[in-house]
Every structure is written in structure tokens, then in C-alpha cells.
RODO-814203 format. One record per residue (C-alpha): residue number from 1; y, z, x. Coordinates in nm, 2 decimals, padded with zeros to 4 digits. Layout:
N
[pt NUM [Y Z X]]
...
END
This chain:
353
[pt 1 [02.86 -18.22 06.54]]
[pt 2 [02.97 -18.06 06.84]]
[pt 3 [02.76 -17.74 06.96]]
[pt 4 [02.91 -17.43 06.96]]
[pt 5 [02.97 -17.25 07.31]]
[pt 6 [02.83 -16.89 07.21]]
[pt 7 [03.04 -16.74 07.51]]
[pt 8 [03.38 -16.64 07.37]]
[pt 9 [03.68 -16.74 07.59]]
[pt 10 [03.88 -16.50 07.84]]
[pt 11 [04.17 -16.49 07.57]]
[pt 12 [03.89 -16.34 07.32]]
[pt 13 [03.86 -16.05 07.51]]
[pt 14 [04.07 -15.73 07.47]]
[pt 15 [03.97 -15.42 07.70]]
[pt 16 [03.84 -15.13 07.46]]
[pt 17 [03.83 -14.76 07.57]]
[pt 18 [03.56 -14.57 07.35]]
[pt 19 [03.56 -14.20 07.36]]
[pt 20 [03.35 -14.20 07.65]]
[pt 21 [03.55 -14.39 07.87]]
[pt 22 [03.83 -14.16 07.75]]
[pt 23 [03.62 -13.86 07.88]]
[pt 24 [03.55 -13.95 08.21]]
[pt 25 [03.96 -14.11 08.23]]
[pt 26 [04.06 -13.75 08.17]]
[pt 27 [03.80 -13.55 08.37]]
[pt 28 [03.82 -13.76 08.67]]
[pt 29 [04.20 -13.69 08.69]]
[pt 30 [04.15 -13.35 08.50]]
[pt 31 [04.27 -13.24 08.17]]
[pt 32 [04.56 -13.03 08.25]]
[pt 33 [04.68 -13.35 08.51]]
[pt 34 [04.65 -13.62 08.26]]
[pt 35 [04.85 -13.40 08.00]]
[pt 36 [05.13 -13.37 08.26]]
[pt 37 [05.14 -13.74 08.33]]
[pt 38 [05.13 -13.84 07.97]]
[pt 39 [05.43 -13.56 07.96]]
[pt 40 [05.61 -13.75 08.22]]
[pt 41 [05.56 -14.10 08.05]]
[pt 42 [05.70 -13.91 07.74]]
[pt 43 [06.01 -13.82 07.90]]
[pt 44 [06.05 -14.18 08.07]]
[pt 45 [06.11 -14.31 07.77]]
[pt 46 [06.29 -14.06 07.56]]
[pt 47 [06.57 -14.17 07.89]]
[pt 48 [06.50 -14.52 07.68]]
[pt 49 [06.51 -14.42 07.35]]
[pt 50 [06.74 -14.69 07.22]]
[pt 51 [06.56 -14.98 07.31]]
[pt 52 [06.28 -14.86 07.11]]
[pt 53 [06.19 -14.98 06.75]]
[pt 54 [06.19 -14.67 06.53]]
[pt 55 [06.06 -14.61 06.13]]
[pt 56 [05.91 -14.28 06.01]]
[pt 57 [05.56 -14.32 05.98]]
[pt 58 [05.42 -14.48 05.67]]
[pt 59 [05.17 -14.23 05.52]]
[pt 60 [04.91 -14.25 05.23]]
[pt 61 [04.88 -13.93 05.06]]
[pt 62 [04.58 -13.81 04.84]]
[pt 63 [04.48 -13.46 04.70]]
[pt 64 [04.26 -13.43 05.04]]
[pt 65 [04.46 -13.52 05.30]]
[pt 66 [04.70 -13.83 05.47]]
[pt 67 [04.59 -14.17 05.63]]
[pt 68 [04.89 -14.28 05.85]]
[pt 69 [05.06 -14.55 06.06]]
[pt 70 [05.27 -14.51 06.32]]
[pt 71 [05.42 -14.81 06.52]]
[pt 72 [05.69 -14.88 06.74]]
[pt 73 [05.80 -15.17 07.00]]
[pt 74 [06.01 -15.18 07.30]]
[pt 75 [06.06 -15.51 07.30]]
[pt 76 [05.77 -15.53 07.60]]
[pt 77 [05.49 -15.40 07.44]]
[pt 78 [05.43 -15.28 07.05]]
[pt 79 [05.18 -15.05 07.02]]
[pt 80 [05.04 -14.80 06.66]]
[pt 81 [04.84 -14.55 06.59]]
[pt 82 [04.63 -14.50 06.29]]
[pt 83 [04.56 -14.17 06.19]]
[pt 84 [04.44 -13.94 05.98]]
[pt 85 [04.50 -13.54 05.88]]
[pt 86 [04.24 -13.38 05.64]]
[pt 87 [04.20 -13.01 05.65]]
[pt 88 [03.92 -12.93 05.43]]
[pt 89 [03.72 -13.22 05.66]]
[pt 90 [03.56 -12.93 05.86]]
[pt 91 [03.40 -12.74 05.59]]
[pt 92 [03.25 -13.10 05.48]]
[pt 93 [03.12 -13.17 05.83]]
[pt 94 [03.40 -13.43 05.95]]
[pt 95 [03.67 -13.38 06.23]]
[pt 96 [04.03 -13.30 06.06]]
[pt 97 [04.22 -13.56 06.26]]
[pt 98 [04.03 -13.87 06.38]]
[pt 99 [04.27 -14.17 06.53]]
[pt 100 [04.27 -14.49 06.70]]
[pt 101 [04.58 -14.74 06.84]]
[pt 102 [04.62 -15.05 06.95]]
[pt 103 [04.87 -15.23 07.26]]
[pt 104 [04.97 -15.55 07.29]]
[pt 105 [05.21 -15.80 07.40]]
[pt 106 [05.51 -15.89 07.23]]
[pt 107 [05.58 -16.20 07.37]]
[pt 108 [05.22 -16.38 07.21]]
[pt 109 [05.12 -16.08 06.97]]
[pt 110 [04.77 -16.04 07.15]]
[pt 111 [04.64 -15.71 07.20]]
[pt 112 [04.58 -15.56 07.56]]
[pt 113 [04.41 -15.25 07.47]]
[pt 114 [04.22 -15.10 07.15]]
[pt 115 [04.14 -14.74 07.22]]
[pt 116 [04.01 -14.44 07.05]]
[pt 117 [04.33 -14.18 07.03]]
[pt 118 [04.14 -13.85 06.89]]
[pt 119 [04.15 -13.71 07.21]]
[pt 120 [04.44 -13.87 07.33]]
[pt 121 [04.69 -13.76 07.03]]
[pt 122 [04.56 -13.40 07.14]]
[pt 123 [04.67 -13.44 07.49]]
[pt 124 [05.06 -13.63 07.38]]
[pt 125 [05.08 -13.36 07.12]]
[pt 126 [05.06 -13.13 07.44]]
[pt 127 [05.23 -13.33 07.69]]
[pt 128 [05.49 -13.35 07.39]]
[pt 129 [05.54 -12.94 07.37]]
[pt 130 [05.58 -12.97 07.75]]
[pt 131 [05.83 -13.17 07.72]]
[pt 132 [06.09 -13.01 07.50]]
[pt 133 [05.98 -12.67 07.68]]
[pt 134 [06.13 -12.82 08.00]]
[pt 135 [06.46 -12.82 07.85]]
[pt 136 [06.45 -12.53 07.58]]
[pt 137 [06.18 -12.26 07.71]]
[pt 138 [06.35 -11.96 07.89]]
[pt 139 [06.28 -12.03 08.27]]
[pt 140 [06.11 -11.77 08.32]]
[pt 141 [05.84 -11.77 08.06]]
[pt 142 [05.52 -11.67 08.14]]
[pt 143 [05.29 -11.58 07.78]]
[pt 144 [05.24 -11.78 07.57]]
[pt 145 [05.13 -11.69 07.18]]
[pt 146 [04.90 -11.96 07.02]]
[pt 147 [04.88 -11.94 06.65]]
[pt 148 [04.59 -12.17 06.48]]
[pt 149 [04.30 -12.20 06.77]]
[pt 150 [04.17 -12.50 06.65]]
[pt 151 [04.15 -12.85 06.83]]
[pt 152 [04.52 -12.87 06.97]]
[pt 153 [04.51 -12.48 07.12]]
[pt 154 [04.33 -12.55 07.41]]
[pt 155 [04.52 -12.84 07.53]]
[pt 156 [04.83 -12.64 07.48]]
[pt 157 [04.77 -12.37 07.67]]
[pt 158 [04.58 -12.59 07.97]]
[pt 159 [04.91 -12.78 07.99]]
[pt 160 [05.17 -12.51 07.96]]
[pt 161 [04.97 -12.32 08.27]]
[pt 162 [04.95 -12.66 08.48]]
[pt 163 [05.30 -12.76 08.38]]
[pt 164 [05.54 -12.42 08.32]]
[pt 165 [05.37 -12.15 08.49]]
[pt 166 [05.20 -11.99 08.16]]
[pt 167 [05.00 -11.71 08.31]]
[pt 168 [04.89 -11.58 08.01]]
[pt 169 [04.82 -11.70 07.64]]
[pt 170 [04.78 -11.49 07.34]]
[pt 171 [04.56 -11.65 07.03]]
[pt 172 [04.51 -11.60 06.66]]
[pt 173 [04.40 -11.77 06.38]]
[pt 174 [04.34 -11.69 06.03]]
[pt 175 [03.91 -11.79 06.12]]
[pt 176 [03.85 -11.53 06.43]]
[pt 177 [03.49 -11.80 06.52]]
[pt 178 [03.80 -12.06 06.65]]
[pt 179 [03.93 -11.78 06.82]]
[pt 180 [03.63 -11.69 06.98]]
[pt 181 [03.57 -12.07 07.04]]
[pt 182 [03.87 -12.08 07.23]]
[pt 183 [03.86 -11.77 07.48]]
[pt 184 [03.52 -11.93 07.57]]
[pt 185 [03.68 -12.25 07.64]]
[pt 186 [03.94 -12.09 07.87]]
[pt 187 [03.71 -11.90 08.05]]
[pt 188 [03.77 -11.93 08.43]]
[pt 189 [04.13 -12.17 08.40]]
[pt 190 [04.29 -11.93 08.59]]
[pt 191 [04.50 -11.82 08.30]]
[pt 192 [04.49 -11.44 08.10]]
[pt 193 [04.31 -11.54 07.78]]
[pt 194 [04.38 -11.20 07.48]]
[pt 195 [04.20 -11.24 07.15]]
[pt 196 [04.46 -11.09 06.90]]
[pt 197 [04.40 -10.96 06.56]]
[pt 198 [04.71 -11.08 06.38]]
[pt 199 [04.98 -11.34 06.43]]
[pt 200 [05.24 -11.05 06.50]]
[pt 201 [05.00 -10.87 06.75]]
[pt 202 [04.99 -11.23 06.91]]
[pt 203 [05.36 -11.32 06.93]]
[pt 204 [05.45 -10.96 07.09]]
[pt 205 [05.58 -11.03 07.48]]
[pt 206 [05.57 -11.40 07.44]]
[pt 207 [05.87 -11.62 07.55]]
[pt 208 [05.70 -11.93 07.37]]
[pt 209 [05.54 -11.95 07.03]]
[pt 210 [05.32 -12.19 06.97]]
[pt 211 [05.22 -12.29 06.58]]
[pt 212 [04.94 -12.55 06.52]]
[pt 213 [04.82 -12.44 06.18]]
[pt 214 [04.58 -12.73 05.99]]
[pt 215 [04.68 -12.64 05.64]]
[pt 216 [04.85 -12.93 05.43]]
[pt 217 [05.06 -12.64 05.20]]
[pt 218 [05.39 -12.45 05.29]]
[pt 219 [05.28 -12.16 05.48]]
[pt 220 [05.46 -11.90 05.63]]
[pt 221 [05.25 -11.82 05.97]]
[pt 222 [05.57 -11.67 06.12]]
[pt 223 [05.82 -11.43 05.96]]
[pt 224 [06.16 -11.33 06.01]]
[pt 225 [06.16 -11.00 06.13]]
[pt 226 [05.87 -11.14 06.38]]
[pt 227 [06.10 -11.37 06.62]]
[pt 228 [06.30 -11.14 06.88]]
[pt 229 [06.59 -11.32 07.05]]
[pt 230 [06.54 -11.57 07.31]]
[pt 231 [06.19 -11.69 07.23]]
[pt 232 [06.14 -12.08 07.20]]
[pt 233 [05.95 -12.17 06.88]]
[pt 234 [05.71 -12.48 06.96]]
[pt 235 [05.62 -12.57 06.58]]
[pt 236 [05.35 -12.83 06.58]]
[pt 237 [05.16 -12.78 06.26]]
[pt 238 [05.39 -12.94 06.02]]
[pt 239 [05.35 -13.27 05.99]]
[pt 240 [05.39 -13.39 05.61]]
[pt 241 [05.55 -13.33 05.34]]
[pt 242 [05.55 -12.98 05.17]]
[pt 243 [05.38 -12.80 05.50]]
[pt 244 [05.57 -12.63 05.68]]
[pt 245 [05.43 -12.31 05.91]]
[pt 246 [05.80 -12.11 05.96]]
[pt 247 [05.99 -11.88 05.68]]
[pt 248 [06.37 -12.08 05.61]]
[pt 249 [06.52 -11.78 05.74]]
[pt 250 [06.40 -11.79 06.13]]
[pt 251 [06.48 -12.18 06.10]]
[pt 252 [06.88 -12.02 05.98]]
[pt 253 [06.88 -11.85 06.33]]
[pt 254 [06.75 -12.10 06.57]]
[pt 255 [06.84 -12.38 06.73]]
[pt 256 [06.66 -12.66 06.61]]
[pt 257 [06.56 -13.00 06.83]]
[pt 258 [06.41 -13.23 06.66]]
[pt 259 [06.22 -13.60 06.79]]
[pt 260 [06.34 -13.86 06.50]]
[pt 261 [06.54 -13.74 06.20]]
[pt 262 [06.49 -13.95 05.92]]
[pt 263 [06.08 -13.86 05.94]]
[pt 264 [06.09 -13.49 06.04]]
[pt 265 [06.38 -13.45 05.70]]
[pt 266 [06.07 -13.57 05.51]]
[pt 267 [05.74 -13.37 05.73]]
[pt 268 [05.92 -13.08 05.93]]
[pt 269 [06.01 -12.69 05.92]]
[pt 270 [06.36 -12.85 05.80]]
[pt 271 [06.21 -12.96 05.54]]
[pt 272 [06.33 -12.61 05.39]]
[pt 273 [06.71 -12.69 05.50]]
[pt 274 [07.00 -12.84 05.37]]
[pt 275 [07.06 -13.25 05.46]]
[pt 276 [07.40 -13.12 05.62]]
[pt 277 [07.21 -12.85 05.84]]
[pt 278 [07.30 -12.91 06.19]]
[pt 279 [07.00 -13.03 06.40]]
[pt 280 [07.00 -13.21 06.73]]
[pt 281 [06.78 -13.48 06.88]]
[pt 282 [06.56 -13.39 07.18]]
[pt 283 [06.64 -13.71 07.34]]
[pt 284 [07.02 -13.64 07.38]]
[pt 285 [06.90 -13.29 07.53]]
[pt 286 [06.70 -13.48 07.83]]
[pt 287 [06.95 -13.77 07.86]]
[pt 288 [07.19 -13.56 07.94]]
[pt 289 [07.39 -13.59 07.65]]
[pt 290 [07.43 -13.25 07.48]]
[pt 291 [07.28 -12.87 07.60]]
[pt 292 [06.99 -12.74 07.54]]
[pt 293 [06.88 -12.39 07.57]]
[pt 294 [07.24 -12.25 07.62]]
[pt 295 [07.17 -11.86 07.70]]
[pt 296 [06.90 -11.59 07.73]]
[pt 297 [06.89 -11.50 07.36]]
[pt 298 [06.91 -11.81 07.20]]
[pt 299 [06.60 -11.92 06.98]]
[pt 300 [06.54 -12.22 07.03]]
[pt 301 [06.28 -12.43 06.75]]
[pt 302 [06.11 -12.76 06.87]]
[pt 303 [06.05 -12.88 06.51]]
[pt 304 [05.78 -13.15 06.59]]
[pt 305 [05.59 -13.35 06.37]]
[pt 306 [05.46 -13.60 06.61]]
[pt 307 [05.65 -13.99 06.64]]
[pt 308 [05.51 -14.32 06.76]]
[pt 309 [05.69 -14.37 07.08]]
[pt 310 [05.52 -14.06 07.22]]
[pt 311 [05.15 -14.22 07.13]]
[pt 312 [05.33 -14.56 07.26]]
[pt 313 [05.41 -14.37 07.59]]
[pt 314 [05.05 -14.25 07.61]]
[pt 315 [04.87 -14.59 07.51]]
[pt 316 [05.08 -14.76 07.84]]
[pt 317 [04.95 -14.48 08.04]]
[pt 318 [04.55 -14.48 07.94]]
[pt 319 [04.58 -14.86 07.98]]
[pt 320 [04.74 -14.83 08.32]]
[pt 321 [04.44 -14.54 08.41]]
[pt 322 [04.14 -14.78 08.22]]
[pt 323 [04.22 -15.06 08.45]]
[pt 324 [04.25 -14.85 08.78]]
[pt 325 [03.95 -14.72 08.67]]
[pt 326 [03.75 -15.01 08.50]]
[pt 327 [03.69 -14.72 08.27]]
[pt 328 [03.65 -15.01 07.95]]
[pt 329 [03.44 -15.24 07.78]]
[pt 330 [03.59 -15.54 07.66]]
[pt 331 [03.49 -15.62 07.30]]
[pt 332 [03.53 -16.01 07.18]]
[pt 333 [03.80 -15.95 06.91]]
[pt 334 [04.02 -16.26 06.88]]
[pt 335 [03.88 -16.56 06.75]]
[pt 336 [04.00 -16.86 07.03]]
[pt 337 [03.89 -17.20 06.91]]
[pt 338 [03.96 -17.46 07.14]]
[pt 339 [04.21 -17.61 06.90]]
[pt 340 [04.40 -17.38 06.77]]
[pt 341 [04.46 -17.56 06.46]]
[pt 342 [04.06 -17.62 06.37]]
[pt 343 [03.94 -17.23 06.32]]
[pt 344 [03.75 -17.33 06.05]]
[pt 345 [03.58 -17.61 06.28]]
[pt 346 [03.47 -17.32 06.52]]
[pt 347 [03.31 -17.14 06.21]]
[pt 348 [03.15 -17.45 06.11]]
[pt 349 [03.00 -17.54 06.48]]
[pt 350 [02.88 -17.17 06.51]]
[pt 351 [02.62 -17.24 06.23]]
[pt 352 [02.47 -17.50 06.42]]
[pt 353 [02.39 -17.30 06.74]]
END
């Protein structure tokens, strides 16, 4: 019997970025600048949205929380993301949202990159707010209100400063340790940090609302009689079905933008609405297509529940920054026999080695 080579072949090989290699991706360009180039790569290919392969995510409910899938293909490249959202994880001693997603080729199927996402679905759900800010934020907005200052609220705030001039951000959450957790962690960013002691406290003077709320239950972090005219509601929390973060009637005065239809019907604030509720797509607003924020007291309401072509968008650009960087191990993932027809002869000849 033929003796096994023990070294896998090239085509067995697929780069792998740990959360490690993440890190030091992100801190050697900096947080705040890898946000804005994800947010760039976002809007890239929003201007391509139609050759894109779209499907609401496929989701696995349970009592504690959702295990997800989100893929999508632009006839190039097919990337997904799995993910998961579990909000009483923290009192246990897990992480609420933990993720990984995969690139590859779609002309032979083989995967170019596995990757932890973790940290990079919190920077594309930031580069994401940016964004729809561009086109819907009042120009001149500088504070910014935070509401729920867990995991995503720093990355927000970071990016809206780098990106849209934030100057100042104004944070509350229901637990005031994540408050306090996050005032630390904005400590010297250049940006006015003010601990608030409710969500209405927090909202007064802002231009831009922020909601990132963990809670898998309709909510209603915001209130009518809360939203002045011309603020632009970044809604972020909502991302399944039956939790939503907004009362129906500030959704009956906005403007609402929304990424894909079909899922955010199912997972978003408009969850609350009527099927025949008008609601336009953010793409059309950046191609060009229709307007966005039209005048100065317009609400506008990014309804976002998160889609695959924005993690597709930030895959392509981690893989482009772990191979400028060699920032990667690669892991020996696909089995290559010589033939491709005798796998089981490469099992067989391994025993023998």
C-alpha cells in the first residue's frame, strides 16, 4: 500500500483569522479607521445591490435565544455568517452574540477565508449606522444619544466621531456598570462622553438616536412624546421577531429606510406596521434613485436588523487586510487526495503512516 504523505497539499489550506489576528488587523489600522473602511465597502456594494443573492436569514429560535445563518453571493464570491443572539448569556458567563463566516470562491466552491466575526459584526453593525447616517442624519449633527451601552455602544460612537463629526455622545442603559463600562472606554477619544440617568435625559440635544438594546421581547426604549422633529433614529437592537425597541406611534411619524424588506417585515420596528405601510430601501437612497432626508424636521428611522451582504462586504475587506498583513494562520481544512475520486483511499493510506 502506498504511504501516506502526512503534508496536506496547497489546495488544503484555507487562511484563518482567529480573534487575535483580528485584534492586531484592527489596531494596526485603528478601530475608528477600519469601521470607516468597512463603511465604505458597505456602500460599494449597496451601488451593486442587484447582482447580489438575497434571502432573509434563516434563524433557529429557542426560549433562550436565536442561532442564525446569513448568506449571500455576488456571483464572485459567496460568503455567510453564523451567528448567534442570546441575552440572558451574560448573567450565565457567556458573550450575547458570538459569530463566525466563511469566503470562498464561486467558481470551484473552495473557501478563501474562515474567520472569527464577533468583533467584526460589531464593527459592520457600526460601519452599517454610518452609512445610512450619510444620507439621512441632519448635516449638521454633532451629539449623539446611545441607548443600551453594551458591546455595540462603543463602536458606534468611535465611528460616528471618526466618520460624521460626533463631538459628543450621550449614554444610558437600563444596568448603569455598562454605562460606567463605557465612559471608561471612551476616556481620552477626543469625544464629550455624559453619563445620563434616563433614556429621555439621554436623547435631549441629540440629532441622532442611537438604540442597541440586547433584549429578545418588544420593548419600548423610546416614546412618542420623546422624538422632537428632525432627529434621525438609528434603531439597531431589533433584530428578530417580536423585539422591537420603538413605540408604533414614532415609527407613524418617521421616515423609515430599511436594508431588505422581506426580513426586516419579519425582525424590525415595522414589525408593528401594516404590510401596506410605506417604507423605502436604503439602497435606492445611495444609488441615487429616490431622496432621502428631505428637510430639517423630518425624522428620519434607519430600521436595521443587520443583512448578509453587509458581513459579505466586511469578509472581502478583512481578507483583503489579512493578506496585506499576513495577519493568518492557515488551518488544513479540505481534504485533497491525489485522486479526487479515491477519498476513502487517502483515509485508508493515512492509517499506515
Amino acid at each position: 500500500m502506498t504511504k501516506h504523505d502526512p503534508n496536506p497539499s496547497r489546495l488544503a489550506m484555507v487562511p484563518f483569522i482567529s480573534v487575535d489576528h483580528m485584534m492586531r488587523i484592527v489596531n494596526e489600522a485603528g478601530v475608528a479607521q477600519t469601521i470607516a473602511a468597512i463603511a465604505d465597502r458597505i456602500e460599494a456594494d449597496f451601488l451593486r445591490w442587484e447582482t447580489f443573492d438575497k434571502t432573509p436569514r434563516v434563524p433557529s429560535h429557542s426560549e433562550e435565544g436565536v442561532i442564525e445563518l446569513m448568506p449571500t453571493s455576488d456571483g464572485e464570491f459567496y460568503g455567510f455568517k453564523y451567528v448567534n443572539g442570546h441575552p440572558a448569556n451574560m448573567a450565565r458567563g457567556f458573550q450575547t452574540v458570538n459569530a463566525f463566516g466563511v469566503l470562498a470562491r464561486v467558481d470551484n466552491g473552495y473557501p478563501v477565508m474562515f474567520s472569527e466575526m464577533t468583533i467584526l459584526t460589531a464593527l459592520r453593525t457600526a460601519a452599517m449606522s454610518i452609512v445610512a447616517a450619510r444620507h439621512l442624519a441632519p448635516k449638521d449633527a454633532r451629539v449623539m444619544a446611545v441607548i443600551g451601552n453594551g458591546a455595540q455602544c462603543e463602536f458606534q460612537s468611535l465611528g460616528f466621531h471618526h466618520c460624521l463629526g460626533i463631538e459628543e455622545v450621550r449614554l444610558w442603559d437600563i444596568d448603569p456598570k455598562a454605562t460606567a463600562k463605557a465612559v471608561r472606554n471612551l476616556e481620552g477619544t477626543g469625544l464629550t462622553v455624559t453619563a445620563c440617568s434616563s433614556a429621555e435625559e439621554a436623547i435631549t440635544g441629540a440629532q441622532i438616536v442611537t438604540t442597541c438594546t440586547a433584549d429578545k421581547k418588544q420593548a419600548t426604549i423610546l416614546t412618542d412624546n420623546m422624538v422632537g422633529a428632525g432627529v434621525h433614529l438609528n434603531a439597531i437592537g431589533g433584530d428578530s421577531p417580536g423585539k422591537t425597541e420603538l413605540h408604533r406611534d414614532i415609527l407613524m411619524r418617521s421616515d423609515i429606510f430599511v436594508e431588505y424588506p422581506p426580513q426586516t417585515w419579519i425582525e424590525g420596528e415595522i414589525q408593528q406596521l401594516a404590510p401596506e405601510h410605506p417604507i423605502t430601501e436604503l439602497w435606492r437612497v445611495i444609488a441615487g434613485q429616490v431622496p432621502g432626508r428631505t428637510s430639517r424636521d423630518q425624522i428620519t428611522l434607519f430600521d436595521s436588523v443587520g443583512f448578509a451582504t453587509e458581513d459579505f462586504s466586511a469578509l472581502r475587506h478583512i481578507h483583503a487586510e489579512a493578506m496585506r498583513t499576513g495577519h493568518y494562520v492557515e488551518l488544513d481544512l479540505l481534504a485533497d487526495p491525489d485522486d479526487p475520486r479515491d477519498l476513502f483511499g487517502m483515509v485508508a493510506r493515512a492509517a499506515g503512516q
